[in-house]
C-alpha positions in Angstrom: 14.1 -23.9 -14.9 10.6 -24.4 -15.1 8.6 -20.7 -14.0 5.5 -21.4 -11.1 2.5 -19.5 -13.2 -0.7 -21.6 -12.0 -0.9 -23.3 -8.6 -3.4 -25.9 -7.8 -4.1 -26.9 -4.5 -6.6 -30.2 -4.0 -9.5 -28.8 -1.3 -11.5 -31.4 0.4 -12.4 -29.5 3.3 -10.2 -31.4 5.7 -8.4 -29.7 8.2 -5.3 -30.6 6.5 -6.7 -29.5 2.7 -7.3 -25.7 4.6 -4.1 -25.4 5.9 -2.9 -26.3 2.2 -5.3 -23.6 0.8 -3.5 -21.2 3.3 -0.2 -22.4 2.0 -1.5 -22.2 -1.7 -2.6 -19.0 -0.9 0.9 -17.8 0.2 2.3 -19.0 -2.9 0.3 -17.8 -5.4 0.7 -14.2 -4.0 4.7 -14.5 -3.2 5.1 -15.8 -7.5 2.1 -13.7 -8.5 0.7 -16.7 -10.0 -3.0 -18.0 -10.7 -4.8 -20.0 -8.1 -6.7 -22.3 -9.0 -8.8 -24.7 -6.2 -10.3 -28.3 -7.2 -13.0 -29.8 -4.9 -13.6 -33.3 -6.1 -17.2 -35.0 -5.0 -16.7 -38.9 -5.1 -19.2 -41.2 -5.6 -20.6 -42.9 -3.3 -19.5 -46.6 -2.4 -22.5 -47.9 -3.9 -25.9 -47.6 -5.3 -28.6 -47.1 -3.0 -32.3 -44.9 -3.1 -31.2 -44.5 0.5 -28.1 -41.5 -0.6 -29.6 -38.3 -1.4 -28.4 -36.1 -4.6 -25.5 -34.1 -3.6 -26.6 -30.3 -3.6 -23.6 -28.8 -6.2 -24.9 -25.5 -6.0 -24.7 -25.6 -2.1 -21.1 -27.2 -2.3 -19.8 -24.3 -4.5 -21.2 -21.7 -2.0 -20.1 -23.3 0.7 -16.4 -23.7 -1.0 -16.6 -20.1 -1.9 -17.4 -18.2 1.4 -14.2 -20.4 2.7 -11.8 -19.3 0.0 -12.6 -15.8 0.2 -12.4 -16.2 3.9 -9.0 -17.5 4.0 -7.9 -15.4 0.9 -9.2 -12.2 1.8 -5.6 -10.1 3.0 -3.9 -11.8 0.2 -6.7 -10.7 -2.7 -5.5 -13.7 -5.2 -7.2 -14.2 -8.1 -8.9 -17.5 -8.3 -10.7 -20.2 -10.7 -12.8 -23.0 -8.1 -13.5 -26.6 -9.8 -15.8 -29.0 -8.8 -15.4 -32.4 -10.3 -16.8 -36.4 -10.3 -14.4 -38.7 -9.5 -11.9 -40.6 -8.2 -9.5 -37.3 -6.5 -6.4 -38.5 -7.8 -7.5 -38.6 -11.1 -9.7 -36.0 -11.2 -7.1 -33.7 -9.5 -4.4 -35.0 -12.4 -6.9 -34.2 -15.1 -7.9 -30.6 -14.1 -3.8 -30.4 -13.1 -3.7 -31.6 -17.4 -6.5 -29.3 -18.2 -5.1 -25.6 -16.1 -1.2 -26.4 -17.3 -0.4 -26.0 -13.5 3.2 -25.6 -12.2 2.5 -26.9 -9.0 -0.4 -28.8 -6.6 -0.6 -28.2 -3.2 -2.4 -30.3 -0.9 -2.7 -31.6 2.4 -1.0 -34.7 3.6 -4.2 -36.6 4.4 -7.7 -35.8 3.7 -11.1 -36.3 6.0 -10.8 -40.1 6.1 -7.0 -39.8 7.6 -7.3 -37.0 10.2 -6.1 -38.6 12.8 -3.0 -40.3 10.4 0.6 -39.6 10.8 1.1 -41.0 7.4 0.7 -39.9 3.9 -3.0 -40.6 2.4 -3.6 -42.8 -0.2 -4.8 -39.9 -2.8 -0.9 -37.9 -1.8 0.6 -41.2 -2.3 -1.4 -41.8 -6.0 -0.9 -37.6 -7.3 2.9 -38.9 -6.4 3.1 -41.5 -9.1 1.1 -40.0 -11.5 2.0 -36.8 -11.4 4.5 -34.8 -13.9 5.0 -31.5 -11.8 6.1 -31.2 -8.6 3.6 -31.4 -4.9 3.7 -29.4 -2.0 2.9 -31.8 0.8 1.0 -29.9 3.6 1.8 -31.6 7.0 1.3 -28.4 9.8 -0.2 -25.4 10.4 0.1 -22.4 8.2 1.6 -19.8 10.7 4.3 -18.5 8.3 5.9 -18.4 5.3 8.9 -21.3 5.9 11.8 -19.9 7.7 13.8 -23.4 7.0 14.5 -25.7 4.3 16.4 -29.1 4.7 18.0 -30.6 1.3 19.1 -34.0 1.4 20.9 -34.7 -1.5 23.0 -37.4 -3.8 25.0 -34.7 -5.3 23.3 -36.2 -8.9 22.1 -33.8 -11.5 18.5 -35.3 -10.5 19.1 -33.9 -7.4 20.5 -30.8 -8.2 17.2 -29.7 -10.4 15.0 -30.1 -7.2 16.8 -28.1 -5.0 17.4 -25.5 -7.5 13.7 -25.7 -8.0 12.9 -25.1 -4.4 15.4 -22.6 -4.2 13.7 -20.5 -6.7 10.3 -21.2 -5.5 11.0 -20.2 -1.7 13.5 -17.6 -1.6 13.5 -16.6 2.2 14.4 -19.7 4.2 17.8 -20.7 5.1 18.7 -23.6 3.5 20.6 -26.5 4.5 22.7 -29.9 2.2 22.2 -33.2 3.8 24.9 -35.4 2.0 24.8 -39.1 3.7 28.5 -40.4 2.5 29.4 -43.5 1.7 31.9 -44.9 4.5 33.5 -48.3 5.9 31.9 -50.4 8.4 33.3 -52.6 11.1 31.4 -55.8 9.2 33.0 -54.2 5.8 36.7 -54.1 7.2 36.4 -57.8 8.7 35.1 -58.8 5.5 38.1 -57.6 3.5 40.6 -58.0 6.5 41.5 -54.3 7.0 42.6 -53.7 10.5 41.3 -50.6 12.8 44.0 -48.4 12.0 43.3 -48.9 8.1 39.7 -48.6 8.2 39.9 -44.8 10.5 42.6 -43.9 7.7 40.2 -45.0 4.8 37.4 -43.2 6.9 38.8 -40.0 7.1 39.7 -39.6 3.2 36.3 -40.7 2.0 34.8 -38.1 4.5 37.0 -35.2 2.8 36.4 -36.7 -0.9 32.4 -36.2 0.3 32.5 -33.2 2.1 34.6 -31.9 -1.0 32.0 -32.9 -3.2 29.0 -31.1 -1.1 30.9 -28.1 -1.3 31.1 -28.1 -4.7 27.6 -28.8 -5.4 26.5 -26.2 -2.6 27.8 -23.4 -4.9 26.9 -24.9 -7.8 23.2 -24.6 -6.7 23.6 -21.2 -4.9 25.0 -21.5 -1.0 23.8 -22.5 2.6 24.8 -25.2 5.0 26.2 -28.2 4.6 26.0 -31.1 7.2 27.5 -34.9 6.4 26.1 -37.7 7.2 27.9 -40.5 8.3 25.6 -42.8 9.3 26.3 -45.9 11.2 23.2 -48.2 11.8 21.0 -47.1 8.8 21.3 -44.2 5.8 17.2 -43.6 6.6 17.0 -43.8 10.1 19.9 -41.5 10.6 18.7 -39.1 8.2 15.5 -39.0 9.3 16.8 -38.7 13.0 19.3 -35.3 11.8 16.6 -34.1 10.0 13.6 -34.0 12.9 16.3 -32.8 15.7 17.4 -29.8 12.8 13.8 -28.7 13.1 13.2 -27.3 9.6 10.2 -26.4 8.3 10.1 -27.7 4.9 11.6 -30.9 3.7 12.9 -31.0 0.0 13.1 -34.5 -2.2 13.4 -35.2 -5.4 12.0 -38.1 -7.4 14.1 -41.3 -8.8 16.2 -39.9 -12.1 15.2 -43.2 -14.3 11.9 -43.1 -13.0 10.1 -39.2 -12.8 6.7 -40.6 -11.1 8.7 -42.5 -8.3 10.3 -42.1 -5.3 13.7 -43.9 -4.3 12.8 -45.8 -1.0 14.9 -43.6 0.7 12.5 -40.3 -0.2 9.5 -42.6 0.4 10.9 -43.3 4.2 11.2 -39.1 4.4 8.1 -38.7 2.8 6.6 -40.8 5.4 8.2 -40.3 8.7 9.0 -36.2 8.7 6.9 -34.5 10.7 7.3 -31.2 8.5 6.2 -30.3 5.4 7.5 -31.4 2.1 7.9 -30.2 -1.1 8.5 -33.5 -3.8 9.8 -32.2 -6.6 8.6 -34.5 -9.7 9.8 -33.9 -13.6 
């Protein structure tokens, strides 16, 4: 299990990218790790006498009195970057280029504020990324007092939340296992009656709750809560996971694929209104 020794958080100077710095903040100090902060500059859209030359200089100062500001109970040691760029990239690069453990940044940058969605550079660090993203949705008030696991019971799965465990030791934790089940369409299908389908109900739900409890110790205790959903396996998540009012949502990227998301994460990614943590390989 991979240690967290550098943390990277992406700083635009969005309301969302300082509540990331605050989280990056808390995380470098809890793991004693290094922080390190990358401003990117982008281009302009195109080429015109018209744009002045950014002031570099002015940026760092500017980048610097706020990162003292917001680090200054915590005292962490910290490397600032500026780069040129495209943000995703550049953020992968200088990621490449410090051996970082982990980015942090903030779910949408100056061009989203007012999105409930994921921005397009979260969204692009996702896919290309190799190491796992802490995606900032709220205020930093606290360190996270709740975690929420949904989980496939794979060995994919199982890495993540063992990750996350490790990485935020305080919160109480919680296993969201959505079992597999019979529907009404299912038993007319296959002509089981009423009686049959409760019956077959019932012994898949102990065969899965079994199973969570087994993978609960395996990755070191908490709650367990099974889901069995009836309209929609995201929906229902999603609508157990917002009433459970965690703090910090857990996923974990496709097994086959490290840089993607099954479209169930992606809906959870999306839609939660609390902070996730994507754990990527």
């Amino acid at each position: 299990m991979q240690l967290v020794q550098q943390v990277l958080v992406a700083y635009d100077r969005s309301a969302m990218a300082e509540e990331a710095l605050k989280r990056g903040i808390s995380v470098a100090k809890k793991k004693d790790a290094q922080l390190m902060v990358v401003h990117v500059i982008e281009p302009p859209f195109m080429e015109s006498p018209y744009f002045a030359s950014v002031d570099e200089d002015a940026i760092k100062k500017e980048l610097i009195t706020k990162i003292d500001e917001l680090n200054r109970d915590a005292g962490v040691e910290y490397m600032l970057f500026i780069e040129h760029g495209e943000p995703a990239e550049a953020i992968k690069l200088q990621v490449e280029k410090t051996q970082s453990d982990l980015i942090v940044v903030g779910s949408h940058g100056k061009g989203d504020i007012d999105s409930d969605h994921i921005g397009t550079t979260v969204l692009k660090l996702l896919q290309d990324s190799h190491i796992p993203v802490l995606i900032v949705k709220n205020s930093t008030f606290q360190v996270y007092q709740k975690m929420i696991e949904p989980t496939n019971l794979s060995d994919c799965s199982k890495k993540s939340i063992l990750f996350a465990n490790r990485l935020f030791i305080k919160p109480s934790r919680k296993y969201l296992y959505a079992a597999d089940t019979i529907s009404e369409l299912q038993a007319m299908t296959y002509r089981i009656s009423e009686i049959q389908r409760q019956d077959l109900r019932k012994k898949m739900a102990f065969s899965a709750k079994s199973a969570l409890k087994v993978f609960v110790n395996e990755v070191g205790g908490g709650e367990m809560a099974l889901i069995d959903f009836k309209a929609s396996v995201n929906e229902d998540l999603l609508a157990y996971i917002v009433e459970d009012d965690a703090d910090l949502l857990v996923l974990g990227s496709d097994c086959m694929n490290s840089f993607l998301l099954s479209s169930t994460a992606s809906y959870l990614l999306q839609r939660s209104p609390m902070d996730v943590l994507v754990y990527v390989q």
